[in-house]
N, C-alpha and C positions, 0 to 999 in steps of 0.2 A: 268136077273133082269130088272124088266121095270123103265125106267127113265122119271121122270117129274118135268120141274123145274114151283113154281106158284110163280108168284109175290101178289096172293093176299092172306093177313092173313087169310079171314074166306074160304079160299077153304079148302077142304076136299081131295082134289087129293094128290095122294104121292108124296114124293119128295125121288126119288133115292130108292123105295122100302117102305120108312117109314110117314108116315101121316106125312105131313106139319102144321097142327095144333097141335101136341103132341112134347113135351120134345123127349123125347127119349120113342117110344111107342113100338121101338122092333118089329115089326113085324113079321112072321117067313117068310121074304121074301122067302127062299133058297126053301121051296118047292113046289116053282111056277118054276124049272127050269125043262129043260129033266131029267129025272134019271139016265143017265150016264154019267150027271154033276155035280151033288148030292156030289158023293162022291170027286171028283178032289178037288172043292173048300172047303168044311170040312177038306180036309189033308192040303191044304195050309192055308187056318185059321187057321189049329192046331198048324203051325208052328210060326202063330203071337202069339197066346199065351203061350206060351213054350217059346217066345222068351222077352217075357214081364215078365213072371214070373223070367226066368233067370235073368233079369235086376233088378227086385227087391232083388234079393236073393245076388247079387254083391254088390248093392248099399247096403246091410244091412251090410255083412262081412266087405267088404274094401270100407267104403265109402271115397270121393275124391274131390275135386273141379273139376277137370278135366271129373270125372267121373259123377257127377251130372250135365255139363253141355253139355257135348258130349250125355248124354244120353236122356238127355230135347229135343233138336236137333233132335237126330236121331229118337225117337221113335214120336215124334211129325209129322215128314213127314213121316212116316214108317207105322206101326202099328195104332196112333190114326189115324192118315188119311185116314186108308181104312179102319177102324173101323167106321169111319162118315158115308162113301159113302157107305158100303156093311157089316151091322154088323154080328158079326163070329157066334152068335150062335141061332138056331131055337127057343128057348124058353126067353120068354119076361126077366123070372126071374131072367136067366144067362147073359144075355145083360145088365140089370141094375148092377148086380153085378161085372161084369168085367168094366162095365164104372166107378165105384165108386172106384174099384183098381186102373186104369189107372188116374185119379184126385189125388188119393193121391200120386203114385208113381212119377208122372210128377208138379204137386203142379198150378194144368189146372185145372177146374171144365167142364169133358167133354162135358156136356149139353152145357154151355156159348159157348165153342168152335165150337158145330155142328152149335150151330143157326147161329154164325158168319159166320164160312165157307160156309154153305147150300147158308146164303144171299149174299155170296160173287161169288157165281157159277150162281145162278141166277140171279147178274147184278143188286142186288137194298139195301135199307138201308130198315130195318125191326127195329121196336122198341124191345128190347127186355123185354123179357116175363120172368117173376117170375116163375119159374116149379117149381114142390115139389124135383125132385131130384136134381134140380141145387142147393139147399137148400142146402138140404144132403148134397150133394159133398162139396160146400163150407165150410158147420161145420163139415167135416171130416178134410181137407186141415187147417182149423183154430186150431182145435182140435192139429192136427200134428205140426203146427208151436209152440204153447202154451205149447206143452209138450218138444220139443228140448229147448227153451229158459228155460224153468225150470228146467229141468234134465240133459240138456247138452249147456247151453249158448257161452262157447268157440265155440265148432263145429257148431252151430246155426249160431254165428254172423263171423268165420271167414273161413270156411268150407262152409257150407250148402248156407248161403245167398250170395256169391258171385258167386257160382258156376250158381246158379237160376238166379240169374242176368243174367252172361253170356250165359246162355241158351237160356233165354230169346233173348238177343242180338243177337246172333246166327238165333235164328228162324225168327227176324223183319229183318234180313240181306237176308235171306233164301226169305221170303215173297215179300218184296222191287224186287228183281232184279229176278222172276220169271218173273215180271211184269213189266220191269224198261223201255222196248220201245214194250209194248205189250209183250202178253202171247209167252213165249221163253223157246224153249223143250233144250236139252243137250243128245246127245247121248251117252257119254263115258261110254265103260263095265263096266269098275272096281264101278265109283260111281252107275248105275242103279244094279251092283250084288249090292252093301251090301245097295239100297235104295229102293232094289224091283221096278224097273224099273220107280221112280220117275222123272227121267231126263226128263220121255215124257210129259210133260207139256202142250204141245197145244193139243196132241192127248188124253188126260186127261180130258180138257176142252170140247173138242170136242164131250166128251162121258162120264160123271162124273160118269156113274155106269158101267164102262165096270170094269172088272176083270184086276188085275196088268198084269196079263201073259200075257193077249191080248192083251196090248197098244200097243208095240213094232209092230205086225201086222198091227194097224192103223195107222204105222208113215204117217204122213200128207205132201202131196209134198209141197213145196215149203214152208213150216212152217219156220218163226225166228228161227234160233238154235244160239247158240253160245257154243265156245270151253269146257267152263268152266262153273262147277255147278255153280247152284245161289250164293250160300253164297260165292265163292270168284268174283263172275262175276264181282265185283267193279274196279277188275284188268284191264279191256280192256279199261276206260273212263280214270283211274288212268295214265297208264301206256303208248301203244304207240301213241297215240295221242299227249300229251304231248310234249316225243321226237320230234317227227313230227314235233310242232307248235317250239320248242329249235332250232331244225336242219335250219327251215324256219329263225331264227336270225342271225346263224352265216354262213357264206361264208365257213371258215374252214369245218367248220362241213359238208356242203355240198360238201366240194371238198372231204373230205375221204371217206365220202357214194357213193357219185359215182366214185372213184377211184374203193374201195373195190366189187361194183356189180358189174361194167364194168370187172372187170378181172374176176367173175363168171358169167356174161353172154356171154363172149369169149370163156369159156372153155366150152361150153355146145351147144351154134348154132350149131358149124360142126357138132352134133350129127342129124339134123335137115334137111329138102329138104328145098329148096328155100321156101319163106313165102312170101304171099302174103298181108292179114288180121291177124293182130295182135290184139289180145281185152286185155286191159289193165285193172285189178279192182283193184278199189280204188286207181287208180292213182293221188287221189288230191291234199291233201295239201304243198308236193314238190314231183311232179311227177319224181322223180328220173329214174324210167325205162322209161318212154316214152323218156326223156332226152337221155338216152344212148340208145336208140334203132332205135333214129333218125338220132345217129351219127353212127351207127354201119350197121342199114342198113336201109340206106336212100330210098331204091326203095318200099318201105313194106307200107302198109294202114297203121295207128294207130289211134285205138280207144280206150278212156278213161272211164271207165264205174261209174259213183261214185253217191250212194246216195244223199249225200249232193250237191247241188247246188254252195251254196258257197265254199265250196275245190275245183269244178270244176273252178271256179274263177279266185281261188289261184293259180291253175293249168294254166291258159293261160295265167297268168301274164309270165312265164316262156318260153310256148311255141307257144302263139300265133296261129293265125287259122292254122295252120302245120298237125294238126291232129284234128280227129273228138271227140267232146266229149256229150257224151249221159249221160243226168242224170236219171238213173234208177236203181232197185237193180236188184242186181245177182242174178239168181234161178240158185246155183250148181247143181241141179238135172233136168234142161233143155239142148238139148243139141244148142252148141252155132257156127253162122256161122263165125266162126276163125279157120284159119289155129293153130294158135297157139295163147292159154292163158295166162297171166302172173297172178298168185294169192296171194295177200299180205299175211304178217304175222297180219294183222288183222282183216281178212276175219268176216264178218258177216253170218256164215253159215257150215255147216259142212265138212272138211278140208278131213275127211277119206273117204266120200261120193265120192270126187272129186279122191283120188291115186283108189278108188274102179272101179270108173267107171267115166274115163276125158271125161267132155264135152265138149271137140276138141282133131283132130287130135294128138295134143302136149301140154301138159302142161306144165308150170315150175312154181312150187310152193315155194313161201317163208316158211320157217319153222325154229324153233328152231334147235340149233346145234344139239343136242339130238338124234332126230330123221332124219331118214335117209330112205328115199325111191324111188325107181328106181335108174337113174345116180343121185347122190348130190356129190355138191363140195358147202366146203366151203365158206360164202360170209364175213365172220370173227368171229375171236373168241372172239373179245372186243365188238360185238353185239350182239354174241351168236345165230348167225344166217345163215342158209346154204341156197342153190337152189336147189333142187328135179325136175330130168326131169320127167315126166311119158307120155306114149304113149296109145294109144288102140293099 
């Protein structure tokens, strides 16, 4: 499908297969592809709508708050989302009609949604445009609300509108931290199986009409990733940063953190040849391992690798010109001139990339206790956190 994004309203060029001057004009993009891609993509569109209809026919039987707002959410980056970019069906008449479905079952007026998204891929602010079906949609969706308040007002105001709320909140959570330090993909199976491989984010951007199958093939080297879908992403500013900046107040606190690593950095070197260059990342805000690997082996390079400038700062307050500190980011999928890595628990980058394939000789990866790969030992259970050696 040929992609073009226009910044100007009166072009005539498509955008993503569909006229950039038309609401929703449907075009039959799909039979501009080869013909033994015809059918691939027809069977995986058959699957969005089969899987939208299923949702409405739940949400009729057992409707839910939980249910209406998981399902605002999901089909929102699911289904309407590739419905924007690549619509499922060859004939104008069946596209308007499943957009007017997808408005009432989500309580979205699709139209409003493409023009936002389209202007959101193309990098610019568009006035938006009165269309006749965004009309429609909206007096379907009004229509819907007008009749639950009159025939069903309890489940209106204590079911239905809370749920939409959350949904809503859900998707502006989802939207926010896509985008929260630049466009940031997610590689985790489990969330891109049930999002249709939504995690790829940059590779998305990079290609807003490639086909869901394909992204994964485009993953982008050196792309922002982080561990965690969008909508919980809030967790890594929330969470160990925080600690970090707690631990940097108390003395205590920093004598048990490097007690507890130092006896898990002990138990793992003799696994190890002599070290020459150590690279350290995100060693800043209390560089805890360059501390103990200064005192553990003192004949060893150490380099501090840390985005921020200021944690590298914070970092020499501690250890002084003793070791080298580079303010740069990591590219986990470059390989790196260190005998051995050190990699935080809040790596900006993809964690499974690094046990796939370490970019040095030896790794030793911070990770939740949970998980366990190559040699781990324990670094404590009241931090919920182990050391993973891995080798090539």
């Amino acid at each position: 499908m040929a992609v073009s994004l226009t910044s100007s309203s009166s072009s005539r060029r498509a955008v993503h297969g569909v006229p950039a001057s038309a609401g929703f004009a449907f075009e039959p993009t799909k039979t501009r592809l080869k013909p033994e891609l015809q059918t691939m993509f027809a069977r995986w569109d058959a699957l969005f709508v089969a899987l939208a209809m299923a949702q409405g026919v739940w949400l009729t039987a057992r409707p839910s708050m939980a249910l209406i707002a998981i399902g605002l959410w999901w089909n929102a980056n699911t289904i309407s989302h590739n419905f924007i970019h690549r619509p499922f069906f060859r004939a104008r008449a069946w596209n308007t009609l499943f957009s007017c479905y997808l408005s009432l079952l989500l309580g979205i007026p699709q139209t409003f949604w493409r023009e936002r998204h389209l202007a959101h891929h193309a990098g610019i602010v568009r006035p938006m445009r009165r269309e006749r079906l965004m009309v429609i949609e909206m007096s379907l969706i009004l229509a819907l609300w007008l009749a639950l308040l009159v025939f069903a007002p309890a489940f209106a105001l204590t079911v239905y509108l809370p749920g939409y709320l959350l949904g809503l909140g859900l998707c502006y959570l989802q939207g926010r931290y896509e985008h929260a330090r630049g466009t940031i993909s997610h590689y985790g199976r489990l969330y891109n199986l049930l999002f249709f491989n939504d995690g790829y984010h940059v590779e998305h951007h990079a290609r807003p009409g490639e086909h869901w199958r394909q992204l994964p093939e485009r993953m982008e080297r050196g792309a922002c990733v982080s561990r965690w879908p969008a909508v919980l992403r809030w967790i890594e500013s929330l969470n160990l940063c925080g600690l970090e900046r707690l631990v940097l107040r108390s003395a205590l606190l920093q004598r048990f953190v490097l007690t507890k690593h130092e006896r898990a950095f002990r138990r793992l070197l003799p696994l190890l040849p002599p070290l020459q260059r150590v690279g350290i990342v995100g060693g800043g805000l209390f560089p805890r391992t360059a501390l103990i690997l200064r005192r553990v082996m003192p004949e060893a390079h150490l380099a501090l690798i840390d985005l921020s400038a200021e944690n590298l700062q914070t970092a020499q307050a501690f250890l002084g010109n003793e070791v080298e500190y580079v303010n740069d980011y990591f590219d986990s999928a470059a390989k790196a001139d260190f005998d051995l890595l050190v990699i935080p628990l809040a790596l900006v980058g993809e964690r499974a990339a690094i046990y796939h394939s370490p970019p040095a000789p030896a790794v030793l990866v911070h990770d939740w206790l949970w998980h366990r790969c190559g040699h781990g030992v324990i670094v404590s259970w009241a931090l919920l956190k182990r050391l993973n050696l891995v080798k090539r």
